[in-house]
Structure formats: C-alpha cells, structure tokens
DSSP file (Angstrom, degrees, kcal/mol; ACC not computed):
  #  RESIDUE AA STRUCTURE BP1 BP2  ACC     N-H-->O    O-->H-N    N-H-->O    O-->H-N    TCO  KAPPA ALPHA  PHI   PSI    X-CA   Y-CA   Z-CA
    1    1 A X              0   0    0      0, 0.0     5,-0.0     0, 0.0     0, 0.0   0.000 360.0 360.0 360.0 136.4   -6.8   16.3   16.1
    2    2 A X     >  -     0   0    0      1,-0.1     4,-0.5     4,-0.0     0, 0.0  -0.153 360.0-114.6 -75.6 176.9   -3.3   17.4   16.5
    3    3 A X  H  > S+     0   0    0      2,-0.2     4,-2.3     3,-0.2     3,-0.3   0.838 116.8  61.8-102.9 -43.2   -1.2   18.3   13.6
    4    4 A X  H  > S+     0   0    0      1,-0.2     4,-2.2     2,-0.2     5,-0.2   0.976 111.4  37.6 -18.5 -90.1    1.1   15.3   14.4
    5    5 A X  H  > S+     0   0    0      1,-0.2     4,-0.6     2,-0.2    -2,-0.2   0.528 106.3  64.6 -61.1  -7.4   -2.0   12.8   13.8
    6    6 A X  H >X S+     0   0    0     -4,-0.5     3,-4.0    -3,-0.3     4,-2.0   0.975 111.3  41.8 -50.3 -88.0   -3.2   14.8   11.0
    7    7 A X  H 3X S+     0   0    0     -4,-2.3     4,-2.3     1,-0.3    -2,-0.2   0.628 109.8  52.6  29.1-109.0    0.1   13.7    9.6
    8    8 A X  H 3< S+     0   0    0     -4,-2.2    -1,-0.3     2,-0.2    -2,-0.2   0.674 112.4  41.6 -24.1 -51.8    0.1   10.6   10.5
    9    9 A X  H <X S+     0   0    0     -3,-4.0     4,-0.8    -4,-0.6     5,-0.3   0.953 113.7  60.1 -89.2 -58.1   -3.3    9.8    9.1
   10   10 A X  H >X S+     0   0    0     -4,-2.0     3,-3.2     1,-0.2     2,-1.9   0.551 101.6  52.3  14.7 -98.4   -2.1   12.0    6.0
   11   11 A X  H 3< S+     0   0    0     -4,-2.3    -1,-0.2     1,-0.3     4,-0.0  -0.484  94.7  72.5 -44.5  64.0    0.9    9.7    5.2
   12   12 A X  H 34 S+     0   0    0     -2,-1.9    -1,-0.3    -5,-0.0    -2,-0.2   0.031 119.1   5.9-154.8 -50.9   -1.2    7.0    5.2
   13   13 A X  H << S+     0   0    0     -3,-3.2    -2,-0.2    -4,-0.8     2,-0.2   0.678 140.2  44.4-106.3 -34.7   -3.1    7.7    1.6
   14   14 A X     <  +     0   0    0     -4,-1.9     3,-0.2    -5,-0.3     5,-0.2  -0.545  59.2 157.9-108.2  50.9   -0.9   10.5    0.8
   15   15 A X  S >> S+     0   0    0      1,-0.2     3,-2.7     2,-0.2     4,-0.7   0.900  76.1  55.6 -64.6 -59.2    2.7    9.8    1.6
   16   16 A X  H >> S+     0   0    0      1,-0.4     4,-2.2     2,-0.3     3,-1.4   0.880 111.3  46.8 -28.9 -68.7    4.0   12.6   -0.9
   17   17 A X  H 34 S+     0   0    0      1,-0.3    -1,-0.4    -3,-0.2    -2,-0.2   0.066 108.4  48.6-111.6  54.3    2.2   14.8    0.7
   18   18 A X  H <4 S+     0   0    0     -3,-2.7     4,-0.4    -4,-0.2    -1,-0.3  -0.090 106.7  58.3 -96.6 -12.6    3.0   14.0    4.3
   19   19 A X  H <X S+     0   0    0     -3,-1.4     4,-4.0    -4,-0.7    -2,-0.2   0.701 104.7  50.2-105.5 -25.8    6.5   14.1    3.6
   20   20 A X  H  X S+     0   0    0     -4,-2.2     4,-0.7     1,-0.2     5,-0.2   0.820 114.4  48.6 -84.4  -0.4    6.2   18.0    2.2
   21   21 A X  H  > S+     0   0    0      2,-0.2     4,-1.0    -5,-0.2    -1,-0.2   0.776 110.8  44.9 -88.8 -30.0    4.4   18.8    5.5
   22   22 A X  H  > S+     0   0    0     -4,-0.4     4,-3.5     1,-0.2    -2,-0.2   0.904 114.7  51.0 -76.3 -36.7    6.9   17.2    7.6
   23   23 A X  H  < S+     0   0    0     -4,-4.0     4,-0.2     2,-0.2    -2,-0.2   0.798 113.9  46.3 -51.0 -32.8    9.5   19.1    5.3
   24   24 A X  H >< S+     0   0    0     -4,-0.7     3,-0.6     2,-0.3     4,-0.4   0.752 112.9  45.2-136.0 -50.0    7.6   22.4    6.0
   25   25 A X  H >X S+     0   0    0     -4,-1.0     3,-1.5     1,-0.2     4,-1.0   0.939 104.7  67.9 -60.6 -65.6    7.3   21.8    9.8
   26   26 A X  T 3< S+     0   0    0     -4,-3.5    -2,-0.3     1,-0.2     4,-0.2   0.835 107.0  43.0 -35.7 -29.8   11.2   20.8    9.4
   27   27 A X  T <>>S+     0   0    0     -3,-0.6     4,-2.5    -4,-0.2     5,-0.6   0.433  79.4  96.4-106.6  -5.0   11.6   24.4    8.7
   28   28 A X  H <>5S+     0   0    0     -3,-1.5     4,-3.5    -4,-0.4    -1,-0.2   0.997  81.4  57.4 -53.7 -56.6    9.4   26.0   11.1
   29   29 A X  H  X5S+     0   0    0     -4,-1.0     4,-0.9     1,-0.2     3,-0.5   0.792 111.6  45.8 -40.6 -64.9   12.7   26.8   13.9
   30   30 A X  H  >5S+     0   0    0      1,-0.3     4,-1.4     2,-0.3    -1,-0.2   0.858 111.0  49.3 -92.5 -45.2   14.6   28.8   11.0
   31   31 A X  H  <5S+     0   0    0     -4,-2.5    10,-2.1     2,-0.2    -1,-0.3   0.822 116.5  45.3 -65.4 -28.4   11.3   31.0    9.8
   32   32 A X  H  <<S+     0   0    0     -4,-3.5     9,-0.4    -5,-0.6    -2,-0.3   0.980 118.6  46.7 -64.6 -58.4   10.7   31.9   13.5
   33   33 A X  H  < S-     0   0    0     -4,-0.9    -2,-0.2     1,-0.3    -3,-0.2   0.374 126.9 -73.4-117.7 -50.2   14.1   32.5   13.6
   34   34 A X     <  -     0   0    0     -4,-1.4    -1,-0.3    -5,-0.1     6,-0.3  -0.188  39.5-118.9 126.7 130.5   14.7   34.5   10.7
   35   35 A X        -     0   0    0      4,-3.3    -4,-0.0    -4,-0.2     4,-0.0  -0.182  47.7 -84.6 -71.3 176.3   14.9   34.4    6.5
   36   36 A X  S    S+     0   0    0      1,-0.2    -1,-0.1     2,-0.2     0, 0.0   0.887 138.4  53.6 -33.6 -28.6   17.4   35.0    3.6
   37   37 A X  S    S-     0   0    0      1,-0.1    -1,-0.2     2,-0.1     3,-0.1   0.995 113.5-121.6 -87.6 -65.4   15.9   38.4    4.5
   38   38 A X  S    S+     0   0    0      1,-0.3     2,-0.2     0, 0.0    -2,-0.2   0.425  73.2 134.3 126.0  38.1   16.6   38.5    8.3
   39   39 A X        -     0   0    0      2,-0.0    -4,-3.3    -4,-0.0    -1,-0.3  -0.724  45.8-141.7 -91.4 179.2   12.8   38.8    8.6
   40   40 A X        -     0   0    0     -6,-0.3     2,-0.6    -2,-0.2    -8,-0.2  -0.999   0.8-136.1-133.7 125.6   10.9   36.5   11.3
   41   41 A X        -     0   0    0    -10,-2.1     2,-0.1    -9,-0.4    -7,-0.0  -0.685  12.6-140.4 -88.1 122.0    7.9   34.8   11.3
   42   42 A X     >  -     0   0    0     -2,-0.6     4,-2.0     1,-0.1     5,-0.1  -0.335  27.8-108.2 -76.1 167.7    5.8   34.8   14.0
   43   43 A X  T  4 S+     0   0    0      2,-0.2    -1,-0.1     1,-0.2   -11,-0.0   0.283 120.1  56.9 -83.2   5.1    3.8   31.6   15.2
   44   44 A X  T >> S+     0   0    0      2,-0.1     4,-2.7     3,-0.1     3,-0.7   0.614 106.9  45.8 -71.1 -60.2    0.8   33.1   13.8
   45   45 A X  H 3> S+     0   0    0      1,-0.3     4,-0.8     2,-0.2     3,-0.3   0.993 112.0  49.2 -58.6 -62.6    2.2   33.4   10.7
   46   46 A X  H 3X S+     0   0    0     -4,-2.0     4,-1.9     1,-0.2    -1,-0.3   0.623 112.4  47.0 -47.6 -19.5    3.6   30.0   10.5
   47   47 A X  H <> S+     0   0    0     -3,-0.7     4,-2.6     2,-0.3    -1,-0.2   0.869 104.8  67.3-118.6 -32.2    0.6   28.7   11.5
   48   48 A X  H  < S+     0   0    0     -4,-2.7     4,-0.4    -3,-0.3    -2,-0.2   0.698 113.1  32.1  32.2 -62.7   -1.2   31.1    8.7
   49   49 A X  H  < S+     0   0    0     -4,-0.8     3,-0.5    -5,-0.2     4,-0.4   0.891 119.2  52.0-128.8 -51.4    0.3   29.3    6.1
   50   50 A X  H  < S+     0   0    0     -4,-1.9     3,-0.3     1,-0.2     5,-0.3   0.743  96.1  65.0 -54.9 -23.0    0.5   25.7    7.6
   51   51 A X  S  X S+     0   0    0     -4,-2.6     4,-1.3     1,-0.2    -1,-0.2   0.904 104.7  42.7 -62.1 -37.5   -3.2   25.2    8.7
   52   52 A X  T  4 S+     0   0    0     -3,-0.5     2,-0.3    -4,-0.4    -1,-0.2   0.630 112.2  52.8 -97.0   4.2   -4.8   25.2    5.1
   53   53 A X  T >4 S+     0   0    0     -4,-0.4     2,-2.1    -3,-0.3     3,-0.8   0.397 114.7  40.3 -83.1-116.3   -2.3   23.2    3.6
   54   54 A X  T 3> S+     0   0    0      1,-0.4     4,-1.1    -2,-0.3    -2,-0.2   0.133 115.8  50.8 -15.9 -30.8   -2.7   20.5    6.3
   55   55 A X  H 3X S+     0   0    0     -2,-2.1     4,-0.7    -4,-1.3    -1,-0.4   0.511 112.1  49.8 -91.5   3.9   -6.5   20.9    6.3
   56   56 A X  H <> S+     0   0    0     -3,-0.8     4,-2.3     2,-0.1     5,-0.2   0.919 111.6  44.6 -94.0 -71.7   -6.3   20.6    2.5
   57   57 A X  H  > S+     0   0    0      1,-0.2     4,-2.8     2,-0.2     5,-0.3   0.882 114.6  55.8 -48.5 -63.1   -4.0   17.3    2.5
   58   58 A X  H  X S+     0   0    0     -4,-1.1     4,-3.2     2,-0.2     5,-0.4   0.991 104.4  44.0 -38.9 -66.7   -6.4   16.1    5.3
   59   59 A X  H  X S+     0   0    0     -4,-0.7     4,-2.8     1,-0.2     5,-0.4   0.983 119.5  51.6 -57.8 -42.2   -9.9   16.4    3.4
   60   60 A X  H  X S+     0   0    0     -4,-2.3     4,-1.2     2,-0.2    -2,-0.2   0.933 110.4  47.3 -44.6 -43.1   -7.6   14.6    0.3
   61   61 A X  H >X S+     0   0    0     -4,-2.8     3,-1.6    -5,-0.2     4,-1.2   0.998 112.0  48.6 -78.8 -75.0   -6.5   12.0    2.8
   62   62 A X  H 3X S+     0   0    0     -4,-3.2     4,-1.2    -5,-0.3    -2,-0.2   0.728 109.6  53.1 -53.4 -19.1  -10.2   11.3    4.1
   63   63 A X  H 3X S+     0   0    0     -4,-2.8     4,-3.2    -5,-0.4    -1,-0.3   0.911 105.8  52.0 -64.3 -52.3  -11.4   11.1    0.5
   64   64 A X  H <X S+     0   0    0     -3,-1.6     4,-0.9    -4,-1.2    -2,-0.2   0.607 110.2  54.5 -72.8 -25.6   -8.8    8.4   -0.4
   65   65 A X  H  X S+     0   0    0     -4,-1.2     4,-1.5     2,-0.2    -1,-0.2   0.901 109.7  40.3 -54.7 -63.9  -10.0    6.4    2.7
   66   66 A X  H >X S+     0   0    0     -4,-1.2     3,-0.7     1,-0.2     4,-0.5   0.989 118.7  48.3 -79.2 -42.6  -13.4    6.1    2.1
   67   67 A X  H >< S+     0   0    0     -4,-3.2     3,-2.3     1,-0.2    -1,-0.2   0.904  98.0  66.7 -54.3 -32.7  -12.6    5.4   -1.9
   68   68 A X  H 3< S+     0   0    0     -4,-0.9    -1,-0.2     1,-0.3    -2,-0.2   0.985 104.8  53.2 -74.8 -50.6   -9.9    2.7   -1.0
   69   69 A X  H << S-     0   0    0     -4,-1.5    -1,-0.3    -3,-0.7    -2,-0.2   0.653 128.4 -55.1 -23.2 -29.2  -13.5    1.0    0.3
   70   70 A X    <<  -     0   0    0     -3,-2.3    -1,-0.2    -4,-0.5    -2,-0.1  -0.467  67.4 -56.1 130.1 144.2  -15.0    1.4   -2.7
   71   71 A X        +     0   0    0     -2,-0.1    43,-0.2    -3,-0.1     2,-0.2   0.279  50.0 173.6 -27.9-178.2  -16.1    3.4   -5.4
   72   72 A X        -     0   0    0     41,-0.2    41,-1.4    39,-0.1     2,-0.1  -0.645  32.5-108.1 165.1 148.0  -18.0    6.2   -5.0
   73   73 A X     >  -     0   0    0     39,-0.2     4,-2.2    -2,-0.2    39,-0.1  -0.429  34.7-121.4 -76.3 148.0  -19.8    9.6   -6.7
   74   74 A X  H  > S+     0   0    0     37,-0.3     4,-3.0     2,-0.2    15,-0.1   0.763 121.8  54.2 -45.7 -45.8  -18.4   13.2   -5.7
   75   75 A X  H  > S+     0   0    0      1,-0.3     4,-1.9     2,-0.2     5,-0.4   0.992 108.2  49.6 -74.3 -55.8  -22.4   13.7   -4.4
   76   76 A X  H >> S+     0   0    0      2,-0.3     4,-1.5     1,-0.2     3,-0.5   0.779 113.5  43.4 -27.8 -61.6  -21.8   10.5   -2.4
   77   77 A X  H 3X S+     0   0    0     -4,-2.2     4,-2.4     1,-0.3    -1,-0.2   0.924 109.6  56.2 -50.7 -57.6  -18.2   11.8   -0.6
   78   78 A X  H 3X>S+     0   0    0     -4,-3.0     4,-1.2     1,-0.3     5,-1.1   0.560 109.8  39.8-102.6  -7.9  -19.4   15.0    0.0
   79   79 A X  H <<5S+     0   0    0     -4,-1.9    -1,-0.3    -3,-0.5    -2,-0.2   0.792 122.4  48.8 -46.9 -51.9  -22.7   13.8    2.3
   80   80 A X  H  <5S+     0   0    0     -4,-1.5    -2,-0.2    -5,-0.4    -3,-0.1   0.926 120.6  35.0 -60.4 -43.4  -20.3   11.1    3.9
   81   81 A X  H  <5S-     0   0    0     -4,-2.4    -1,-0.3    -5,-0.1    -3,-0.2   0.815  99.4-137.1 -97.3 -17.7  -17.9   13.4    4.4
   82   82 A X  T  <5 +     0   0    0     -4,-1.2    -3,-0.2     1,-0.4     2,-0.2   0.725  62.5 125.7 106.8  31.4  -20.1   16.4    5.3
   83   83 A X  S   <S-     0   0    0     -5,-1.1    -1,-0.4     1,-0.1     2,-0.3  -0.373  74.8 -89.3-124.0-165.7  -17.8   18.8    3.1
   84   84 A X     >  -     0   0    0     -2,-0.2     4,-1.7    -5,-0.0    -1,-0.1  -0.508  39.9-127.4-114.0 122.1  -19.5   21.4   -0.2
   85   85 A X  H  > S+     0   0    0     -2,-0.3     4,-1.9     2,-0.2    -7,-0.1   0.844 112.5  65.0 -77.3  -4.1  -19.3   19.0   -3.2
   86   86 A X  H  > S+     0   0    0      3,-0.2     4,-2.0     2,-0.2     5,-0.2   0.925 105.3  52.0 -62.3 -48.2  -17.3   21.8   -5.1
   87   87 A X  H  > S+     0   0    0      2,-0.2     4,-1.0     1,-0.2     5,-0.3   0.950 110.4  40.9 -18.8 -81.8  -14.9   20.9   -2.2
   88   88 A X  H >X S+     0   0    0     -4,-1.7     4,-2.7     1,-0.2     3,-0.6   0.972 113.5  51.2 -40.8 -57.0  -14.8   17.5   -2.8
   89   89 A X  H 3X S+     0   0    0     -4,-1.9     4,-0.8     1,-0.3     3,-0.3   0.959 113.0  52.8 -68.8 -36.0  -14.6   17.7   -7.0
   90   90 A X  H 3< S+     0   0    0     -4,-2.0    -1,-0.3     1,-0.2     4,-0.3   0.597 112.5  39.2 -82.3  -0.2  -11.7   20.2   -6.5
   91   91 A X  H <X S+     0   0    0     -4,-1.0     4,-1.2    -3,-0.6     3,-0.3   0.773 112.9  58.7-110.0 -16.6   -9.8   17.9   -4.2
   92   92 A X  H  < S+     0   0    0     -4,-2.7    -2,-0.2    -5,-0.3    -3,-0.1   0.742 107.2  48.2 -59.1 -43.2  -10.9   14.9   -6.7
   93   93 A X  T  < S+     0   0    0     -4,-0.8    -1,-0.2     2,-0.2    -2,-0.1   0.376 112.8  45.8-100.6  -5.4   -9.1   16.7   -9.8
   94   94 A X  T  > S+     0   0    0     -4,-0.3     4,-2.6    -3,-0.3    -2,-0.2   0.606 112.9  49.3-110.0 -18.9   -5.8   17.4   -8.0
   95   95 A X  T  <>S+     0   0    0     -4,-1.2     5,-1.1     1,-0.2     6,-1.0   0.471 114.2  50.5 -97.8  17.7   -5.8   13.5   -6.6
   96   96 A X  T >45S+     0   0    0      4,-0.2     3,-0.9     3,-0.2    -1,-0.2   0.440 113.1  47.3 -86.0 -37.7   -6.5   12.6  -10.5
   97   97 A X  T 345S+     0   0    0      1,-0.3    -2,-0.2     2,-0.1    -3,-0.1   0.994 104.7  50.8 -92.8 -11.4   -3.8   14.6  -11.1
   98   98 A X  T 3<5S-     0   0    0     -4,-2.6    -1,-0.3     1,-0.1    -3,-0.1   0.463 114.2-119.2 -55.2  -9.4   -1.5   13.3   -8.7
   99   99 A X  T < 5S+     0   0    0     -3,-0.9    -3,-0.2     2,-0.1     3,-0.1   0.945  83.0 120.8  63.4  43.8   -2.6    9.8  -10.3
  100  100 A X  S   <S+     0   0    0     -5,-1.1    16,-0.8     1,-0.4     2,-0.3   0.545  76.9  25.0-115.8 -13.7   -4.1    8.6   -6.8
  101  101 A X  E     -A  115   0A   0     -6,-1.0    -1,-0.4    14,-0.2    14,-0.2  -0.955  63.2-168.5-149.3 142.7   -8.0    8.0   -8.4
  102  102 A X  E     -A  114   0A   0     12,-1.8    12,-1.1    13,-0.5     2,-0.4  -0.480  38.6 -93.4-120.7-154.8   -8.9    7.4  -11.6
  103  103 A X  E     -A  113   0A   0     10,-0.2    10,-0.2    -2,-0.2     3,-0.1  -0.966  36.8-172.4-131.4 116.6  -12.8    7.6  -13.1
  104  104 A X  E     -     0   0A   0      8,-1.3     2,-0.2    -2,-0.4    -1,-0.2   0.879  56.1 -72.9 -97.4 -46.1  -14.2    3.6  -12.8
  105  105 A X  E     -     0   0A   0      7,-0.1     7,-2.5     2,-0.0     2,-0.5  -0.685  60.8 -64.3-156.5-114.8  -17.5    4.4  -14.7
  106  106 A X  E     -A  111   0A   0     -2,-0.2     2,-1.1     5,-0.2     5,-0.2  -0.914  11.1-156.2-174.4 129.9  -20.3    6.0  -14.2
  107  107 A X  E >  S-A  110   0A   0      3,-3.0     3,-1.1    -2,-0.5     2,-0.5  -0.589  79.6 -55.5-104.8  69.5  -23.2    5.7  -12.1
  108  108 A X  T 3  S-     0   0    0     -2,-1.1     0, 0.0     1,-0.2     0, 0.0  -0.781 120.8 -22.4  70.2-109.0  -26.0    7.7  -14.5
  109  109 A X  T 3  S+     0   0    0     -2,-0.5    -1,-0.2     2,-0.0     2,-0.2   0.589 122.9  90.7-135.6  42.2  -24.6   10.7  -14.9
  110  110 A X  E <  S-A  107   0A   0     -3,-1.1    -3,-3.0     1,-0.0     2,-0.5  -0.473  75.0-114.6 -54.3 140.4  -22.3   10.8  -12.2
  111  111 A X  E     -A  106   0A   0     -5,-0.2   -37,-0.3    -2,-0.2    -5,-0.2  -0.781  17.5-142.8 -95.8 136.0  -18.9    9.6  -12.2
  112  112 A X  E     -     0   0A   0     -7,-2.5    -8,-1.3    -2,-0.5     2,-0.5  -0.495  23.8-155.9 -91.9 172.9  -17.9    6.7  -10.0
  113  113 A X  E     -A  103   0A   0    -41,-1.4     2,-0.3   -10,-0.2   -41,-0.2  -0.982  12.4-176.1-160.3 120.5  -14.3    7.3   -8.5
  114  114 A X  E     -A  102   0A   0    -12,-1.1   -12,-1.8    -2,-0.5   -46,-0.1  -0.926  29.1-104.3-150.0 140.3  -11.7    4.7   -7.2
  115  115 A X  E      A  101   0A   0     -2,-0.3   -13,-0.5   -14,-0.2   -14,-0.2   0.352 360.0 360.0 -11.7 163.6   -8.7    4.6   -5.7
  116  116 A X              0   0    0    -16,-0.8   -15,-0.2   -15,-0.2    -1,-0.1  -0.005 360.0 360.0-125.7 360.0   -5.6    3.6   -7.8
C-alpha cells in the first residue's frame, strides 16, 4: 500500500493523525533541502523517521475499523488483525487516550473495547 492510501485510509478513523502526517510529508522538500542547521536529510532518513510513524497510525486506524463494527477483546484484535497483543493493548491505551475507544464492559476477564 502506498503511503498516500495509507493516509487516506488513516484519515478515515484517525483524522488528527492524518493531518500531522500530511503536515510531516508537507515538510519533506525543506529537510532534503536543508535545516535551521543547514544540515540535509537524506531520503533514507526521511523515510527513517516517517515509516514507523505511519505504520503506527495505520495498525491504530485498522483497530478503529474493525471496533467501529463492534466491540471486541485486545485477544480478539490481535488474531483478526494478526499483530502481538502487546501491540495491540499499546495502540488501545494511546486511542483511549486520544478519547477514540472507551472500555464497554467486560467479557470475563477481558475488556470489551468500542469505538466512541
């Protein structure tokens, strides 16, 4: 998937943070270019330091997809989605704190997870 449709699907659950990737991307010409510093960043570098955000923002995005279906357990996400469930519960506690999921109950003693 291109970094474009990444984006795209991004902005979709995550608007907030689709707009600081498009900011970040705005900025790409002047950091090849040179910084305050007159250093330059290579397209290695840039790409360094964009790739895990965006793949970060991404798993977040595809979390918020399948919850906007329906509720769902951490164990549950992370089969569906094929990711580590430590993965999952750390991307779970920053889209709690972002106020994008709350905790709907509680499925034994798992917690069931839905969209806001």
């Amino acid at each position: 998937m291109e970094i474009t449709d990444k984006i795209e699907f991004i902005k979709t659950f995550d608007p907030d943070s689709a707009a600081r990737l498009e900011r970040l991307l705005g900025k790409k010409e002047n950091l090849l270019d040179k910084n305050v510093y007159g250093e330059r960043f290579t397209e290695r570098q840039f790409s360094l330091v964009l790739t895990p955000l965006l793949d970060v923002a991404f798993e977040r995005a595809r979390i918020l997809e399948l919850l906007s279906k329906g509720d769902d357990t951490i164990r549950s996400l992370s089969s569906k989605l094929g990711m580590h469930k430590q993965r999952v519960f750390n991307c779970m506690k920053e889209l709690m704190r972002k106020n994008l999921v709350e905790i709907a109950s509680h499925e034994g003693r798992d917690a069931l997870f839905r969209k806001k």
